[in-house]
N, C-alpha and C positions, 0 to 999 in steps of 0.2 A: 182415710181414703183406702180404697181397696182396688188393688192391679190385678192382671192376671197374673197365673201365677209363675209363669215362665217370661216375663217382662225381663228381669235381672239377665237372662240368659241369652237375651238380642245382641245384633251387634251396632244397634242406635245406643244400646244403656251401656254395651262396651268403652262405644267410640264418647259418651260423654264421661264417665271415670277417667279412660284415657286424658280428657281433656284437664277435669279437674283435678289429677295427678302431675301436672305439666308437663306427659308423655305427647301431647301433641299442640300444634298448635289452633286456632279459632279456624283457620282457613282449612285445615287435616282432617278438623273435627267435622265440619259441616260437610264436606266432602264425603266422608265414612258415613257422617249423620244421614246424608239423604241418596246414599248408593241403597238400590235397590237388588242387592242381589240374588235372594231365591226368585223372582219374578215375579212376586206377588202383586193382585189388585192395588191400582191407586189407592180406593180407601183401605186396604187390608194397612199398605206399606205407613200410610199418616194415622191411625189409628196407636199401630205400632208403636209408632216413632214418638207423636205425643203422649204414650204411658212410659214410655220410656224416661222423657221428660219430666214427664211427674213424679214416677216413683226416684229418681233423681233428687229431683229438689227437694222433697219427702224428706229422704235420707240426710240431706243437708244442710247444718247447723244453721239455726237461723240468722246470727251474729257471725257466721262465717266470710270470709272476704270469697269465698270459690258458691256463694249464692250471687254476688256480682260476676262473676263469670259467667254465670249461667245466663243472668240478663244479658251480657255481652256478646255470649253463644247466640241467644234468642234474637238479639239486634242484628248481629250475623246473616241469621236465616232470612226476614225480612229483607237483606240488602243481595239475599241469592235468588235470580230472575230463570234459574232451572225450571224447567217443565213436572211437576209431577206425573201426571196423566190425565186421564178421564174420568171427572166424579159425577154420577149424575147424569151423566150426557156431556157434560160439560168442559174443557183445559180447564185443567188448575195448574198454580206454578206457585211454589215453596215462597214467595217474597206477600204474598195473600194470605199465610198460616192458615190452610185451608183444616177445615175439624176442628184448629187447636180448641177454641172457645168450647164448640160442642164436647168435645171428649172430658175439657176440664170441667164442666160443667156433670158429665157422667161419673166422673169419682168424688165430686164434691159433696159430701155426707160424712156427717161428723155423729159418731157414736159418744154421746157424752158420756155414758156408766164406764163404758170401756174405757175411753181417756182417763176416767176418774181413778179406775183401778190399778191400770199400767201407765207406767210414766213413758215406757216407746212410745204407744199410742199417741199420747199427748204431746210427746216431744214432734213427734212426724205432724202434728196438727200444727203446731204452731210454724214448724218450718216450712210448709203449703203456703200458709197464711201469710207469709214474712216474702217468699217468692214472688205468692201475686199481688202484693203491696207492689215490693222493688217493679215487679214488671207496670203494675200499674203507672207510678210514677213518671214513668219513660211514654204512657201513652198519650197520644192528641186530647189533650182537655175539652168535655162535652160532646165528644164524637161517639156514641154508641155504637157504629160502625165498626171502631177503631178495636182490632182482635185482643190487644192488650191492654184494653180498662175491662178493670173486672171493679170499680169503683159498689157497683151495688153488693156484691161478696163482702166487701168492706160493714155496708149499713147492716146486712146480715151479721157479720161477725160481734161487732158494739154492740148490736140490737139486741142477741145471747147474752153476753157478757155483761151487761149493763141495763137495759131496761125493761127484762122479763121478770126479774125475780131477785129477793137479797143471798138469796143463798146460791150462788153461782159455783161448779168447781175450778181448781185453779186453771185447768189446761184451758176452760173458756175465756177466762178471763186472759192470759199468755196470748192465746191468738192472737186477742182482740186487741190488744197492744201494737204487736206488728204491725197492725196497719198505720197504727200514728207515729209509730217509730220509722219505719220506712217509707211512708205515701205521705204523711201528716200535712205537710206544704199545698200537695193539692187534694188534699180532701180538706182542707179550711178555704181553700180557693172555694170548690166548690158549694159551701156553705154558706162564705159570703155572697156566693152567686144565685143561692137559693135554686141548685141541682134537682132536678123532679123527678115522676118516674112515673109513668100509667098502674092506675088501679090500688091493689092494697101490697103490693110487693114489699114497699120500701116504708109500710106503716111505724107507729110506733110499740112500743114492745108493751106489757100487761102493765107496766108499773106507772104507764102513761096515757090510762084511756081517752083524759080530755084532748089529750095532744092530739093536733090534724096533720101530723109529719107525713110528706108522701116523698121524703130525700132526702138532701142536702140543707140543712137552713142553722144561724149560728146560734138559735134556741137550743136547738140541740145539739150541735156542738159543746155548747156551756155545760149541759147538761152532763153529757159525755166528761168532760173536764172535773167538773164535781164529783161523778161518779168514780176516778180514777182515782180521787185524792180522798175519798172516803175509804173506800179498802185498800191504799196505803196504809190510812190509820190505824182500819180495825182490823187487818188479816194477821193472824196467827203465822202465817208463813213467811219465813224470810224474803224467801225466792219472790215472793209475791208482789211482799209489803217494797220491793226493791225495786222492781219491774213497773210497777206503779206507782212509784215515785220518781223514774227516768221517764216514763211516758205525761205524767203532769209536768214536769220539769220541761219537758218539750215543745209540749202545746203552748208553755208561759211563753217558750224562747218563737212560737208560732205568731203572736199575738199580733205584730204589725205586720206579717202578709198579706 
């Protein structure tokens, strides 16, 4: 994911290190989070504030307790009925995360060679990945509407990881974990619900031509499930062979939901 390059230097990305340093509190933070002080454009200011956001969670270990902050921060923002301004024509007010989706949607690009060569890289991909699980989790089940299901980022991330190809790198495969490590509960909901999605978006990956997946459904789940416990077996990597062996371990302890 790529910010601009003076993200770090806002004082939205001040006011949430503040936060996740316990120099302030959720109520301090949102406040600083959403003062507009140079007087910039409504979308200049949410543009802002959502990289801020990102590069944020980016920086933040995925198994960290201060990535639930953040969701906590972000439940925060949702319960603030402030005015942003004029997007569009149109009020917008901070409790509608007006952009966030689009913006998150604008950095969402994953360099695989790069991740493969730099472990930062990869490390910041997985901890995106683990953010919009946790966030995911917290959203209205089947509400496409709803700012915080990023549930298709999900079938994206598996779909990488698991049914394009055998030789995946590790950071793909890492991401693709967090989602069932953090979201896992309701992304089996959705599977047993057989979740859809228009068009070829949410297809399935090269190593599944016959498959007519266009979502959610517990074929592929299964699928998914087998595929985590086979590179368990064969990865060379500790890190790896560990990480998917907690994420099958999970989906087992998933199985009556």
């Amino acid at each position: 994911m790529d910010f601009p390059p003076k993200t770090s230097e806002t004082t939205e990305y001040a006011a949430l290190k503040a936060f996740l340093n316990d120099e302030s509190s959720v109520e301090e933070t949102v406040n600083n989070f959403i003062s507009n002080t140079d007087s910039s454009s409504a979308e200049d200011k949410l543009l802002r504030s959502w990289d801020a956001l990102g590069l944020t969670a980016s920086e933040t270990p995925s198994d960290s307790s201060q990535q639930e902050k953040l969701v906590t921060f972000l439940t925060a923002i949702r319960d603030c009925d402030t005015k942003v301004g004029d997007v569009e024509g149109k009020s917008v007010f901070w409790s509608s995360l007006p952009l966030f989706g689009r913006q998150i949607r604008e950095h969402w690009n994953y360099d695989e060679r790069a991740a493969q060569d730099d472990d930062k890289v990869a490390q910041m991909w997985a901890n995106v990945n683990a953010f919009a699980a946790r966030v995911t989790a917290t959203a209205s089940a089947f509400d496409s509407s709803d700012p915080l299901d990023f549930s298709l980022y999900a079938i994206w991330a598996l779909r990488a990881a698991l049914e394009d190809k055998d030789d995946v790198p590790d950071a793909t495969v890492r991401a693709a974990a967090m989602w069932i490590l953090y979201a896992g509960e309701v992304l089996r909901k959705q599977s047993k619900d057989k979740r859809s999605y228009e068009g070829k978006v949410a297809q399935a990956g090269n190593k599944y031509p016959n498959k007519e997946w266009n979502g959610f459904e517990m074929d592929r789940w299964r699928s998914w499930n087998n595929r985590f416990a086979n590179i368990s077996e064969v990865s060379p990597y500790p890190e790896i062979k560990d990480i998917t062996k907690k994420t099958k371990r999970h989906m087992g302890d998933l199985a009556n939901c």
